[in-house]
C-alpha positions in Angstrom: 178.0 -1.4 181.2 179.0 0.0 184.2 178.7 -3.5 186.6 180.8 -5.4 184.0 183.8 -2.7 184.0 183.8 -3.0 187.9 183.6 -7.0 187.6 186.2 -7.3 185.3 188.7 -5.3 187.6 188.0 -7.4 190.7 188.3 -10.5 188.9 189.9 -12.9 190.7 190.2 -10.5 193.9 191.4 -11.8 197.8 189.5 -9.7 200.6 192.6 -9.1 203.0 191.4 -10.6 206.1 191.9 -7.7 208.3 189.0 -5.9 206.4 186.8 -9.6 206.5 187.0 -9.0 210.3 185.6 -5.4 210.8 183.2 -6.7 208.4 182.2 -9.4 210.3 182.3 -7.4 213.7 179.8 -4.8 212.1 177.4 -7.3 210.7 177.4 -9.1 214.4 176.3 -5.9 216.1 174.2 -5.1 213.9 172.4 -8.3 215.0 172.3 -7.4 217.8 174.9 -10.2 219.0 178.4 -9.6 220.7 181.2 -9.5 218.2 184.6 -9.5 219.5 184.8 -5.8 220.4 182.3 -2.7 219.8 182.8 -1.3 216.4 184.1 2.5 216.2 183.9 5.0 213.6 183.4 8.8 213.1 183.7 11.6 210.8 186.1 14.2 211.3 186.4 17.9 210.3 189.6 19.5 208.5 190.5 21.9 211.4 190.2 18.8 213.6 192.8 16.5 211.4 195.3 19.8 211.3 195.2 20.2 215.3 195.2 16.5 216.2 198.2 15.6 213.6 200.1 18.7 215.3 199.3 18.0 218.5 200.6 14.1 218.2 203.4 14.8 215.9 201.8 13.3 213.0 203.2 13.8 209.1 200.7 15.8 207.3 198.8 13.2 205.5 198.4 10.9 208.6 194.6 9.2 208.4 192.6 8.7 211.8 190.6 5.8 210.3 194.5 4.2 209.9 195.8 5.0 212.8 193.6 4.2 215.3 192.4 1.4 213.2 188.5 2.4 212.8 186.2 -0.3 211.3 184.7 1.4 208.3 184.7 4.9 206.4 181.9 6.3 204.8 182.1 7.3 200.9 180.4 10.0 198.7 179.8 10.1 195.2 178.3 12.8 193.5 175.2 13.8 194.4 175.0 17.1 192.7 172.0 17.3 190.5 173.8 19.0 187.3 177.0 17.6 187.1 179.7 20.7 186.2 182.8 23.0 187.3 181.8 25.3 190.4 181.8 28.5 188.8 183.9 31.1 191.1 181.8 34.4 191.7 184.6 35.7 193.9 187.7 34.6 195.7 189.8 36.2 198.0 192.4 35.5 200.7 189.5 35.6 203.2 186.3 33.4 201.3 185.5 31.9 197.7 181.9 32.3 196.6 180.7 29.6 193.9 177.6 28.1 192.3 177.5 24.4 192.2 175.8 21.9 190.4 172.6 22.2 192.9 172.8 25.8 191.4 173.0 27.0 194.7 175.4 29.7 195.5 177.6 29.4 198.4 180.4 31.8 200.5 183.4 29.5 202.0 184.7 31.9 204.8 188.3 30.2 205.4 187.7 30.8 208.8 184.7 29.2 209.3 184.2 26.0 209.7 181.2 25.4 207.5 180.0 27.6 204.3 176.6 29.7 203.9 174.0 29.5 201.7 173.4 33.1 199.7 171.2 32.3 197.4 169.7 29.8 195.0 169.2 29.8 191.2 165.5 27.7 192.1 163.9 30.4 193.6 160.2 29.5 192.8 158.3 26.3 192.6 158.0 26.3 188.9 161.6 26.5 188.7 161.7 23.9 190.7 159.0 21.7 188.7 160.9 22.3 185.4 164.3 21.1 186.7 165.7 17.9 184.5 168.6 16.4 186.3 171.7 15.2 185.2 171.5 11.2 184.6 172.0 9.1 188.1 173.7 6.6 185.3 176.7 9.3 184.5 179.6 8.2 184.6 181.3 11.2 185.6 179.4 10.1 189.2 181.4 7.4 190.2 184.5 7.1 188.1 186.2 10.7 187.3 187.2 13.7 189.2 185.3 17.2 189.5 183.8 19.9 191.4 180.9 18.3 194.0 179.4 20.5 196.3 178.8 17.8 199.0 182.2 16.6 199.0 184.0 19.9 198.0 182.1 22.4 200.2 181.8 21.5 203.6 184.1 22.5 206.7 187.0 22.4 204.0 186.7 23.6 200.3 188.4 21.0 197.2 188.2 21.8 193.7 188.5 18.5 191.2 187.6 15.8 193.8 188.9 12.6 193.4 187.0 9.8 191.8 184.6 7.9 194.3 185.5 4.7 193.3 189.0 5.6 194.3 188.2 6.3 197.4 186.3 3.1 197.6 189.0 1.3 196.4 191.6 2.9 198.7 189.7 1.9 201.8 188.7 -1.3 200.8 191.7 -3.7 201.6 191.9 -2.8 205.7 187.7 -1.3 206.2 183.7 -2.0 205.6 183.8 0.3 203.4 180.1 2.1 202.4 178.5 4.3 200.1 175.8 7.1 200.4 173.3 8.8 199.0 171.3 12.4 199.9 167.6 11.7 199.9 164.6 14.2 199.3 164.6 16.5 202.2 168.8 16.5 201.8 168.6 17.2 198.1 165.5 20.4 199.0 167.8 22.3 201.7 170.7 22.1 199.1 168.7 23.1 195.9 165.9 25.7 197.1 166.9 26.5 200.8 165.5 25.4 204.2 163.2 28.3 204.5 161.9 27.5 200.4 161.6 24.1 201.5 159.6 24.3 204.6 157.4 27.2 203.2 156.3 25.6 199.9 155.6 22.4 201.7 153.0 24.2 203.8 151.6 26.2 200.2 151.9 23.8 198.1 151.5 20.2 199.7 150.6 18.2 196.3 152.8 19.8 194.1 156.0 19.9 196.6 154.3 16.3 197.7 155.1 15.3 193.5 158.6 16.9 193.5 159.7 14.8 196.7 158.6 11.9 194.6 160.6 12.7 191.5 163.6 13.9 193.9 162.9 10.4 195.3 163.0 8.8 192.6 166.4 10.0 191.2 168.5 9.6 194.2 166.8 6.1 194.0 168.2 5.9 190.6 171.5 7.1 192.0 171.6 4.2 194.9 171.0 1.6 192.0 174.0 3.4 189.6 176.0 3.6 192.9 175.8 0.2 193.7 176.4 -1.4 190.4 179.5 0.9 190.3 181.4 -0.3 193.9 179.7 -4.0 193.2 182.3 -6.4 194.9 183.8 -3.4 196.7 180.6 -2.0 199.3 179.6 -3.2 202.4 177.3 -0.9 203.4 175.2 2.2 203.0 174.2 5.7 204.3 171.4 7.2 203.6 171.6 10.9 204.3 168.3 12.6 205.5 168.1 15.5 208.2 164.5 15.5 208.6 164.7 17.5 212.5 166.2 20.1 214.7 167.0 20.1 218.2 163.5 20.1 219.4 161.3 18.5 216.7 161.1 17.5 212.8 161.0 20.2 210.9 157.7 18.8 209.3 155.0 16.9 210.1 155.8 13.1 210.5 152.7 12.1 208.4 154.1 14.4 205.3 157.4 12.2 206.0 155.6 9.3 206.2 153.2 10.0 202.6 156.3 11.1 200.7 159.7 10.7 202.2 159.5 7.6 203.5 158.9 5.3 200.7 162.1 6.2 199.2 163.9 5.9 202.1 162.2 2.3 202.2 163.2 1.7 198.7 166.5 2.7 198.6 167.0 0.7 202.2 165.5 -2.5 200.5 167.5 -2.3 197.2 170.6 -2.1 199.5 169.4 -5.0 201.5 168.8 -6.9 198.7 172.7 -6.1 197.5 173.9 -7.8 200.5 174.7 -4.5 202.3 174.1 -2.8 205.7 171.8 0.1 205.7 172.1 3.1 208.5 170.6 6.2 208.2 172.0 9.9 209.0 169.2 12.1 210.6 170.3 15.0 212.7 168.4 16.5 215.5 165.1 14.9 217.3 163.7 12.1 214.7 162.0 10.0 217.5 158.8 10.7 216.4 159.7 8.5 213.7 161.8 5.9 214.9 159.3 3.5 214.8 159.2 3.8 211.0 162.8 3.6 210.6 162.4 0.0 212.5 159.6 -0.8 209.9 161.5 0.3 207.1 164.4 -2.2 208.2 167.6 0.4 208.7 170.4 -1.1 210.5 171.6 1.2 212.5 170.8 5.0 213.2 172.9 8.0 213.4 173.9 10.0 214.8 171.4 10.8 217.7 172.3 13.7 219.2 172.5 13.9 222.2 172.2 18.0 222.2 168.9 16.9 221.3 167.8 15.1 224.3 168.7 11.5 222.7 170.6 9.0 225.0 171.5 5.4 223.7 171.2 4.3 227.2 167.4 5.7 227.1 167.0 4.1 223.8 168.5 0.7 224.5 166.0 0.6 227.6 162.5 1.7 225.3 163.5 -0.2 221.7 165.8 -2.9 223.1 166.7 -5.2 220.2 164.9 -3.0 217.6 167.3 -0.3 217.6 170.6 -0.3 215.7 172.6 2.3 218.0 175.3 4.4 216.1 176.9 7.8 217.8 175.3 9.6 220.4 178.9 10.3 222.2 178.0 14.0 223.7 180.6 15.7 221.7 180.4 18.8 223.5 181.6 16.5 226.6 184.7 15.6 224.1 185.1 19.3 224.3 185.5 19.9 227.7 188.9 18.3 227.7 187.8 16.9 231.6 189.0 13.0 231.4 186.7 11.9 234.2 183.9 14.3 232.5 184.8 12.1 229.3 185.4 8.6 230.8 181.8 9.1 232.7 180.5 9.8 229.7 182.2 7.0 227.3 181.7 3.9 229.5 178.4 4.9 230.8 177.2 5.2 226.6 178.6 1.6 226.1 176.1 0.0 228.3 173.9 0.3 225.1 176.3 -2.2 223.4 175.7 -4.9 226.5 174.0 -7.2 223.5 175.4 -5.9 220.3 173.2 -3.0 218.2 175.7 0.0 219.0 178.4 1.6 217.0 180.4 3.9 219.1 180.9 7.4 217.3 180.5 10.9 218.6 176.6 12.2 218.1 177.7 13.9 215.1 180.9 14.1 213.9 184.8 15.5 215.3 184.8 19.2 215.0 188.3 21.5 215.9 186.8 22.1 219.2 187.6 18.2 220.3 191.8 18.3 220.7 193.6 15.9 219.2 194.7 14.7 222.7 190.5 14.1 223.4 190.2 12.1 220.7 193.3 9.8 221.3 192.1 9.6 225.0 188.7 7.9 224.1 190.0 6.0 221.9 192.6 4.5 224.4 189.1 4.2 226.7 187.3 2.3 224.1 190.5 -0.4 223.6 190.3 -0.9 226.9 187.1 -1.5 227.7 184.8 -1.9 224.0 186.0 -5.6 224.8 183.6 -8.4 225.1 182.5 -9.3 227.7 182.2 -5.7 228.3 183.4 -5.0 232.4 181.9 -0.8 232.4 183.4 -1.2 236.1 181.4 1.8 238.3 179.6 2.8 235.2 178.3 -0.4 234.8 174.2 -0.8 234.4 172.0 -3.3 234.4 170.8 -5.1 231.2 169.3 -2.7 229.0 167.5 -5.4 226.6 
């Protein structure tokens, strides 16, 4: 039902050619050959938009992906287990505290930049077991507005998000344009807690082993649904999945391997089989696992921190062509301000494109600490010299491989 509504809307449909090219320059380095240019994108936080639109004289709804002309954007549906209205415990001029449809319950401090967890309504593991979700098939998903914690609750807070498949649509004539999906571990820290999670995993192996499964199972659901509902619109994917921290995984990578991976797999060769690229979102240390990620297929990987000891130099040198590359720009370099500091550390980080494989984005996203000036700066940096043949001038290495 839901494929042939899409179909029937797209009938007939031209791809503008601008958005056929980024297309085409993102599938090339993602082979690991040399499109015309390396392929930029990033993710950018409210109290970064508001500071770099005022500090370029921007109007208030200008749109960095626009602007500066950023090969794709990255879309969410929602995720949110039970879909429904936040329901406001308290709001002030200062915070709003709700309960979402993870039935988690969250403070929004307007002056932070991201929200706190407080508490969660699945406070046990039989809670837990005797969850039914929402169906991944709703509607209400893809194609109306509402309350989603993922989208509404972040570094900003919406109420009555847009439809996804607007958003999809909107980007769609001038980007690649790709959904996303959470996947188990993603799905735990928003519906239990980090510490419930990591604790019950180490009581309760099976049984938390069994919930990853079902957890894995309807976010698999949700990639199908998700699919069907941007067909003829999606180029990619994203798979979300912070699995590490700065030093480690927060788990051992054989429990990963037993239960998280093989819906990471799935989802990953559903997507393929859809004609889409597949990258993965993992913060912190994940190398203990990259070698599965490589199995598995993904594309590309993200976003590498490089607070976490990750260089995409490093990486080109040990994986060589095995690797998809995407981030690992030191944003606390962007920081800084320092234009050497920054230029030192863009060109030298674009030696891992000599062959293709990288996607130049900062190693996690653009926070209000990175002034709109930075960001304009590197960009400038990358037109200049994200141009194949790339010429990295004194920064220039060998090739990595």
């Amino acid at each position: 039902m839901v494929q042939k509504e899409v179909t029937k809307t797209v009938e007939n449909f031209q791809r503008p050619e601008k958005a056929k090219i980024k297309v085409r320059r993102l599938k090339t380095a993602l082979r690991h050959q040399k499109p015309d240019r390396v392929p930029v994108t990033d993710f950018f936080w409210g109290d970064f938009l508001r500071s770099w639109r005022s500090e370029l004289h921007l109007p208030g709804d200008a749109d960095p992906y626009v602007y500066y002309d950023l090969d794709f954007v990255v879309t969410v549906p929602n995720m949110d287990p039970f879909i429904r209205s936040f329901e406001t415990l308290r709001e002030n001029d200062n915070e709003v505290i709700v309960k979402t449809g993870f039935d988690a319950i969250l403070r929004k401090k307007f002056s932070s930049p991201m929200p706190e967890f407080i508490g969660f309504e699945t406070d046990t593991i039989d809670k837990l077991e005797a969850l039914e979700f929402d169906s991944p098939a709703d509607r209400r998903r893809y194609y109306k507005a509402g309350d989603n914690q993922i989208a509404g609750v972040g570094d900003g807070f919406e109420r009555n998000s847009p439809p996804w498949i607007d958003t999809v649509k909107k980007y769609w004539p001038e980007f690649a344009v790709f959904g996303s999906i959470i996947e188990c571990s993603e799905c735990l820290t928003r519906l239990i807690g980090p510490e419930n999670k990591m604790l019950w995993m180490g009581m309760y192996p099976e049984r938390m082993g069994e919930m990853i499964h079902r957890i894995g199972r309807f976010y698999f659901d949700c990639s199908k649904a998700q699919i069907d509902a941007g067909r003829r619109y999606l180029d990619g994917f994203v798979i979300w999945g912070d699995v590490a921290y700065k030093n480690n995984m927060f788990f051992s990578p054989d429990y990963w391997r037993k239960y998280y991976k093989p819906w990471v797999k799935a989802i990953t060769d559903y997507a393929h089989a859809q004609g889409l690229m597949v990258m993965y979102h993992g913060c912190g240390d994940m190398s203990k696992i990259f070698d599965d990620f490589i199995e598995i297929g993904i594309d590309a990987l993200n976003p590498l921190e490089a607070k976490a000891g990750l260089d995409a130099v490093e990486l080109r040198r040990r994986y060589g062509r095995k690797l998809g590359i995407y981030g690992n720009s030191n944003i606390q370099v962007w920081e800084t301000g320092d234009e050497e500091f920054i230029r030192k550390e863009v060109l030298r980080k674009l030696n891992a494109a000599k062959n293709g494989g990288y996607i130049f984005a900062s190693d996690h996203s653009v926070a209000g600490d990175v002034s709109g000036k930075t960001y304009d700066y590197i960009i400038k940096l990358l037109r200049e010299y994200g141009n194949y043949p790339l010429d990295l001038g004194e920064f220039d290495l060998p090739d990595l491989g």
